[in-house]
C-alpha positions, 0 to 999 in steps of 0.5 A: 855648684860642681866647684872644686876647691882646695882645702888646706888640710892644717886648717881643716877641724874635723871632719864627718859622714853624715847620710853617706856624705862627707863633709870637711869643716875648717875655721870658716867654711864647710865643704863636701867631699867625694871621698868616703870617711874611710878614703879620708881617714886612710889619707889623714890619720897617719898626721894629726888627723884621729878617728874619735867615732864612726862618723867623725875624724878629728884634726888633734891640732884643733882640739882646745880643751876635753872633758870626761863625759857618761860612759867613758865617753869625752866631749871635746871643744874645739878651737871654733867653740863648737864640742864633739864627742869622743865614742868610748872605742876610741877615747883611750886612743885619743888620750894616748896620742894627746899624751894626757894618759 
């Protein structure tokens, strides 16, 4: 409805492209932004914010458990309950800055 809100980006989960939108998910809500998923990661990842594929960024803050998953790949559970997968190009990255390598 052309609103523009702001999100509090400690509360925000994950966030991911999805058909050339972006979309930020939080414990309640999701929103879309304009941003692309590049402008968002250039903006995040310097804090707590990881890339885990080529459609997904992940806030490391809410990640309450990961499991090795086929091909090198993780499945994480997030704090929602919801799981996303971690691509093999980016798992030793994720495990390195979780200090679990």
């Amino acid at each position: 409805d052309d609103e523009t809100h702001l999100v509090d980006i400690n509360k925000s989960i994950y966030v991911e492209a999805v058909e050339r939108k972006t979309f930020v998910y939080t414990l309640e809500d999701v929103f879309e932004s304009k941003l692309k998923l590049y402008e968002m990661e250039e903006r995040l990842c310097a804090g707590s914010f990881l890339r885990i594929s080529k459609s997904c960024l992940v806030n490391l803050r809410a990640i309450k458990s990961l499991k090795n998953d086929v091909e090198r790949k993780i499945r994480l559970t997030l704090k929602n309950g919801e799981q996303i997968i971690v691509s093999r190009q980016y798992a030793d990255e994720m495990k390195r800055r979780l200090g679990v390598m």
